[in-house]
C-alpha positions, 0 to 999 in steps of 0.5 A: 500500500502506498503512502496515500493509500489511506488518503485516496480511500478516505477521499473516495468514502468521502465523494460515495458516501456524500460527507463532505462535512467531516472534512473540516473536522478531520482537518482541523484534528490533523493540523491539532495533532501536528500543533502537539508533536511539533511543540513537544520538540520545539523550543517554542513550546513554552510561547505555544502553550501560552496560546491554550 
């Protein structure tokens, strides 16, 4: 399976079952996840956490 795989099945579950709307929400729980590994090994971190 390629590194996209997951992504092209998710996009075709999305186009046949018509949930356009869990877009946004897996979206933003990616780009949440990524805010939390990056910042653990950042020395950014303290002025991140200052964000929450």
């Amino acid at each position: 399976m390629s590194k996209f795989g997951v992504f092209k099945e998710f996009l075709a579950f999305l186009a046949y079952r018509k949930k356009w709307w869990l877009t946004p929400i897996v979206v933003t729980l990616v780009l949440l996840g990524l805010l939390i590994v990056f910042s653990q090994s950042s020395p950014l971190a303290p002025f991140i956490y200052t964000l929450f």
